[in-house]
C-alpha positions in Angstrom: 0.0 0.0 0.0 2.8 2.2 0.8 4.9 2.1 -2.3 1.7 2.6 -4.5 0.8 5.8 -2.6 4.5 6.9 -3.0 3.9 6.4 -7.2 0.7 7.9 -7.0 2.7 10.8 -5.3 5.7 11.0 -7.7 3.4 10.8 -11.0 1.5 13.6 -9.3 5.1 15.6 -8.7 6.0 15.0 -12.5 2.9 16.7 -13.8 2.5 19.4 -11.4 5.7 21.9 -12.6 3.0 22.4 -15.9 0.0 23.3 -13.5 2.1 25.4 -11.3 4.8 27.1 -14.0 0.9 28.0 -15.8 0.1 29.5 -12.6 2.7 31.6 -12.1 3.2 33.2 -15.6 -0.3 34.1 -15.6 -0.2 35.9 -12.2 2.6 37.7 -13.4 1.4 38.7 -16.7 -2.2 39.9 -14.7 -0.5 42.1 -13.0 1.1 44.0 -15.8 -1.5 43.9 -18.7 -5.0 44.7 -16.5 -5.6 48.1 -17.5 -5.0 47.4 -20.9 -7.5 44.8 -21.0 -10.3 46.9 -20.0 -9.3 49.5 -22.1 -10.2 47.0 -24.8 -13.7 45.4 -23.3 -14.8 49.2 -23.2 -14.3 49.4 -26.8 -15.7 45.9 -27.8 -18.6 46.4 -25.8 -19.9 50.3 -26.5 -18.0 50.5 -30.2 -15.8 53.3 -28.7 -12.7 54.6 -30.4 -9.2 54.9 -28.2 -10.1 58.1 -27.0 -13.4 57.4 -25.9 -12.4 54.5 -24.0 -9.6 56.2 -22.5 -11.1 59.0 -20.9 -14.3 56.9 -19.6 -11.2 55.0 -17.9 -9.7 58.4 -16.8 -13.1 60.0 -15.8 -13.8 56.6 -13.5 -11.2 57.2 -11.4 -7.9 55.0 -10.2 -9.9 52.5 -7.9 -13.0 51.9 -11.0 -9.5 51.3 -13.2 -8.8 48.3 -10.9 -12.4 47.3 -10.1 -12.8 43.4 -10.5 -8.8 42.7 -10.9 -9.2 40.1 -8.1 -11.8 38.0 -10.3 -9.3 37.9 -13.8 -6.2 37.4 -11.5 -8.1 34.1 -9.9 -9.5 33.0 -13.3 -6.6 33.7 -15.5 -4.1 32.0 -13.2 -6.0 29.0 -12.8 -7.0 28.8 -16.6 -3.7 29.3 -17.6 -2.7 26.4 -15.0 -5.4 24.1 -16.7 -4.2 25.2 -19.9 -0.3 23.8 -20.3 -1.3 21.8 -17.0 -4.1 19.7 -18.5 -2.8 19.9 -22.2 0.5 18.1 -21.0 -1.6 15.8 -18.5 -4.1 14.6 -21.5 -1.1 14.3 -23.6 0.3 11.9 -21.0 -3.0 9.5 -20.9 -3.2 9.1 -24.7 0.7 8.5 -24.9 0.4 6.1 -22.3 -2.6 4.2 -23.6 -1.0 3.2 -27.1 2.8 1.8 -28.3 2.4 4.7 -31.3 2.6 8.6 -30.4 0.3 9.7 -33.1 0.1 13.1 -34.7 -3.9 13.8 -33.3 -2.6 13.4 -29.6 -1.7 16.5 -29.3 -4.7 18.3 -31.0 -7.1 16.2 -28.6 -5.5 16.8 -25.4 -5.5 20.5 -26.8 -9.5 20.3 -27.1 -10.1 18.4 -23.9 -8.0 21.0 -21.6 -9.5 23.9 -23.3 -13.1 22.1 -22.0 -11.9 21.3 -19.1 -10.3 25.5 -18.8 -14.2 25.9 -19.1 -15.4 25.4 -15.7 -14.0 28.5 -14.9 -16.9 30.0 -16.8 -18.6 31.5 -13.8 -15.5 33.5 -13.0 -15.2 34.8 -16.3 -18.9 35.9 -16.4 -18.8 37.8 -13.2 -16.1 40.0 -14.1 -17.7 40.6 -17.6 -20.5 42.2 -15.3 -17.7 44.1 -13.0 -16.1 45.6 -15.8 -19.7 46.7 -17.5 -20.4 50.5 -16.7 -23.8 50.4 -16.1 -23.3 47.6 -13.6 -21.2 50.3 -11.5 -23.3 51.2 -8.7 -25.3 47.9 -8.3 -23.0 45.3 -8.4 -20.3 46.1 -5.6 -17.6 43.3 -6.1 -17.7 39.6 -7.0 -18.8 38.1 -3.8 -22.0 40.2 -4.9 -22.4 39.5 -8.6 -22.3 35.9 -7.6 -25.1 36.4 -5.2 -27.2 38.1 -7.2 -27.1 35.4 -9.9 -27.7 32.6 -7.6 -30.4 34.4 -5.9 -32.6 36.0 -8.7 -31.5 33.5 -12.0 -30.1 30.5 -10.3 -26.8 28.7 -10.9 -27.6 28.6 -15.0 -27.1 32.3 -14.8 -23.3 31.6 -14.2 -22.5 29.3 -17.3 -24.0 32.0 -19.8 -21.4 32.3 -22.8 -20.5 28.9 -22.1 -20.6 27.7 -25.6 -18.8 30.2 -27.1 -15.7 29.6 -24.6 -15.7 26.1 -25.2 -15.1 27.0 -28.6 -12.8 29.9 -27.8 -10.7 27.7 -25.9 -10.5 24.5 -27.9 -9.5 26.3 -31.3 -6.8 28.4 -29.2 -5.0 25.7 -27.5 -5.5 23.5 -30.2 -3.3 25.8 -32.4 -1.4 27.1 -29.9 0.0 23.7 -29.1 0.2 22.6 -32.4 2.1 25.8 -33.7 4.3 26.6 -30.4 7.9 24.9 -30.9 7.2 25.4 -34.8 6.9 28.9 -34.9 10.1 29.4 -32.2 12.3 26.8 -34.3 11.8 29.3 -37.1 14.2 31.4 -35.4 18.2 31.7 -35.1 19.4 29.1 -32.9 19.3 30.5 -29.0 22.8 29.8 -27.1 22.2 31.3 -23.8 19.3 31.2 -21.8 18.1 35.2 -22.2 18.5 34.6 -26.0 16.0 31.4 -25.1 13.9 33.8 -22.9 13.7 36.5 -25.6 12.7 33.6 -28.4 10.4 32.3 -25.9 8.7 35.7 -26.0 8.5 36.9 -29.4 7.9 33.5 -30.6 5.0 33.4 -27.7 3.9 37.0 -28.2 3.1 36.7 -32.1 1.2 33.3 -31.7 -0.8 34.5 -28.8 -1.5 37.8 -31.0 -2.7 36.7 -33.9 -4.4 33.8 -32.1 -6.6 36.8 -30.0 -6.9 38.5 -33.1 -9.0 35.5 -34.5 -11.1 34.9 -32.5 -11.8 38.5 -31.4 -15.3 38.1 -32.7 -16.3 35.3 -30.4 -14.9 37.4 -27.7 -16.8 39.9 -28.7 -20.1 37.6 -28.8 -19.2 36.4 -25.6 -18.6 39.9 -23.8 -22.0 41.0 -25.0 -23.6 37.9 -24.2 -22.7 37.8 -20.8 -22.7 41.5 -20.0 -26.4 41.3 -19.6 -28.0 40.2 -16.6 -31.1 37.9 -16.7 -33.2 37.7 -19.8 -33.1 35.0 -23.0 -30.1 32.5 -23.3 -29.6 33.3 -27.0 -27.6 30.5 -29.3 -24.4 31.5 -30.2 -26.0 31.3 -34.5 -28.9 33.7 -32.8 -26.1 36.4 -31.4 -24.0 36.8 -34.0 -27.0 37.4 -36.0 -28.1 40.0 -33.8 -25.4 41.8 -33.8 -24.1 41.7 -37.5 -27.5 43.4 -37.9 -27.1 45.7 -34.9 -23.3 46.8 -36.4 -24.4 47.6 -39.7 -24.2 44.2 -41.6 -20.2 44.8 -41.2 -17.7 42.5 -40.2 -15.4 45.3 -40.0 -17.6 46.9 -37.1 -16.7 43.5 -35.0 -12.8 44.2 -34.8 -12.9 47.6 -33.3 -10.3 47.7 -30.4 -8.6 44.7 -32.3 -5.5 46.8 -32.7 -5.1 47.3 -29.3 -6.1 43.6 -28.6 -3.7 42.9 -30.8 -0.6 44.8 -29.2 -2.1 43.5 -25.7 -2.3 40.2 -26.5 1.8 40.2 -28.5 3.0 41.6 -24.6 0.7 39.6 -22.7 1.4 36.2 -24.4 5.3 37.1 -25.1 5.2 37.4 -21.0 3.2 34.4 -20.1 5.7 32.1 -22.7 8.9 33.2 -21.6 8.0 33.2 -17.9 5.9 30.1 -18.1 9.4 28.3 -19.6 11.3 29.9 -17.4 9.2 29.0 -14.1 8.5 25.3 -15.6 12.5 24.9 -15.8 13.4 26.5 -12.6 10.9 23.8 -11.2 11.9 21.1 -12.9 15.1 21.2 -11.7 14.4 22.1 -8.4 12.1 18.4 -8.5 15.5 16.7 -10.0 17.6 18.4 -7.4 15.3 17.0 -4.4 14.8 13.3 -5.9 
């Protein structure tokens, strides 16, 4: 009984460095990128240009600037911990289960951790209310918002947008994964470990950019979806036609703030791939070191 409690332990000490090295590069790209981020939901939300968004920010005030960073800080650290966590646990079962390592591994343990990133859905949705201005005086903090759901629309209230993040998420990571080491091998051959660290980064940065900008209009359908409170539980089909109609038949009108996305998401995701390979070798060694 011992010794299969000591291999349960050490299997669970192999894959944990992904799970926690996830963790960490999230919290530390949180921290850095918030503002930016709601810069951008202002403008995908109320069609506002730079500007506009800015000085609603400014005229808000410093504290309304950080309103609801607890909420993204809790979600996006653990989603990003699911993300390489489960990817690399998934990848592990299928590998295990069969003598071949075939190619569609990878894509399906992509899919399966970006479903399984998904039952962080009710975080997500309360700080879409947080950071929606006419939810300012009524909703005080996220303690509240998830109250208030509960107690007037019941716990269905917070998986609304769910579809669109399971698709969100399982095109992302399938993609990300599958295009990662490709698009970093591309580049000059790193001998030191800041030339590794700045690779890691652009090579991280570009992918995660151009990946946001993508799917920017399911963000988009998402946002809107679950910045109301109450009411119908439209199909994602049933949105997007609603709001094609509602932007003037234009598929342009669905990327405004996509520049700055864009240039948020090339420093946030540059951050959370360097640091994320940085953190995951720091603690695999430091698991070597104590075995």
């Amino acid at each position: 009984m011992a010794s299969r409690r000591q291999k349960v332990l050490y299997r669970l000490k192999q894959r944990s460095p992904e799970y926690a090295a996830g963790f960490c590069s999230s919290a530390t790209n949180i921290l850095l990128t918030y503002p930016v981020n709601k810069l951008i939901f202002r403008q995908q939300i109320y069609r506002l240009h730079t500007v506009q968004a800015f000085q609603q920010l400014k005229d808000e005030g410093f504290l309304i600037l950080y309103r609801g960073m607890a909420l993204p800080l809790l979600q996006k650290t653990f989603s990003l911990s699911i993300m390489f966590g489960a990817n690399a646990h998934y990848l592990h079962i299928l590998r295990s289960s069969s003598k071949h390592d075939h190619w569609f591994y990878q894509p399906i343990a992509s899919a399966l951790a970006g479903a399984t990133e998904a039952i962080l859905t009710p975080l997500e949705r309360t700080q879409v209310l947080l950071q929606t201005p006419k939810y300012n005086n009524s909703i005080r903090n996220g303690l509240h918002a998830f109250i208030l759901m509960y107690k007037h629309y019941g716990i269905v209230e917070y998986y609304r947008g769910i579809t669109l993040i399971l698709i969100r998420n399982s095109v992302s990571n399938i993609i990300f994964f599958a295009c990662r080491k490709p698009v970093k091998d591309m580049l000059p051959t790193a001998s030191t470990n800041l030339q590794h660290s700045m690779y890691d980064f652009l090579s991280g940065g570009l992918l995660g950019a151009l990946l946001s900008t993508f799917t920017y209009p399911i963000n988009v359908l998402k946002n809107i979806q679950q910045s109301e409170l109450g009411g119908r539980h439209d199909r994602p089909l049933q949105i997007l036609r609603y709001v094609y109609e509602q932007r003037g038949n234009s598929i342009k009108e669905f990327y405004i703030g996509a520049k700055w996305n864009f240039i948020r998401s090339l420093v946030s995701w540059g951050i959370i791939n360097s640091t994320y390979e940085y953190y995951l070798t720091t603690l695999q060694k430091a698991i070597q070191d104590d075995e």
